[in-house]
N, C-alpha and C positions, 0 to 999 in steps of 0.2 A: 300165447304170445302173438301168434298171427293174428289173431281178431281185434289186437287193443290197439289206439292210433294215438297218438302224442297230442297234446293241445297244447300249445304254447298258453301262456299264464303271461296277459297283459296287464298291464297298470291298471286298477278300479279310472275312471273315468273322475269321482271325484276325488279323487287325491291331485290330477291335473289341476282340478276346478279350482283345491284350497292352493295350490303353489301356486300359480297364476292369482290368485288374491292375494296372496304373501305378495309376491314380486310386486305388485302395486301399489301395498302399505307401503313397503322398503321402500320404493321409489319415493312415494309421495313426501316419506317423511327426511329423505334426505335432500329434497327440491327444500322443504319448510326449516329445516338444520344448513345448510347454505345461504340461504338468506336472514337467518337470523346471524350467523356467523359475520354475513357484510355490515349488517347492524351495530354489531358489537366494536368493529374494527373500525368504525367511523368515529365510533364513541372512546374509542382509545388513543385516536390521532387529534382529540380536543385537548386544547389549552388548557379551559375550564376545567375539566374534569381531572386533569393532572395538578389541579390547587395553582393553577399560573395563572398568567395574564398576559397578552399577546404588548409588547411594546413595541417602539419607535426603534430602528437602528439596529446595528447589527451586533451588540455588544448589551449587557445586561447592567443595572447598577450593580455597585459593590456590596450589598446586603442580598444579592440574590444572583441565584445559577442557571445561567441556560439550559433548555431543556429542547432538545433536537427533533425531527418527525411532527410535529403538529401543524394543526393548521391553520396557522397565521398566516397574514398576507406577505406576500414575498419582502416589501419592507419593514415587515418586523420579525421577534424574534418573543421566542417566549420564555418568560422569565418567571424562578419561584422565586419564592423569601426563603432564605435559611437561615438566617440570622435575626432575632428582633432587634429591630434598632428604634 
């Protein structure tokens, strides 16, 4: 027992290497899933894309229902059809 000395037992150097590569895919891909994210969220505040149509006034005709959050210009408002008339 006298003659044997402990060696600590440190991390291999490339298991560092591959987690430090991790950390950078993660990173990168949650930089590229955030902006697609604001992509998506632009595309859900369209008129269009909710089968409307941005009108005149603050009130919709009577064959069709306002539809709130979009992005029509302040003087209008967006309206679907829900009824055919």
């Amino acid at each position: 027992m006298i003659g044997k000395t402990k060696k600590s037992q440190g991390m291999p150097i490339e298991i560092i290497i591959i987690a430090a590569l991790a950390l950078i895919v993660l990173v990168v891909l949650a930089v590229i899933l955030a902006n697609r994210t604001g992509i998506f969220t632009k595309d859900l505040q369209s008129c269009p894309a909710k089968q409307g149509e941005c009108t005149p006034g603050t009130k919709c005709p009577s064959n069709k229902a306002l539809i709130t959050n979009t992005d029509c210009k302040k003087d209008q408002v967006c309206c679907i059809q829900v009824f055919n008339a």
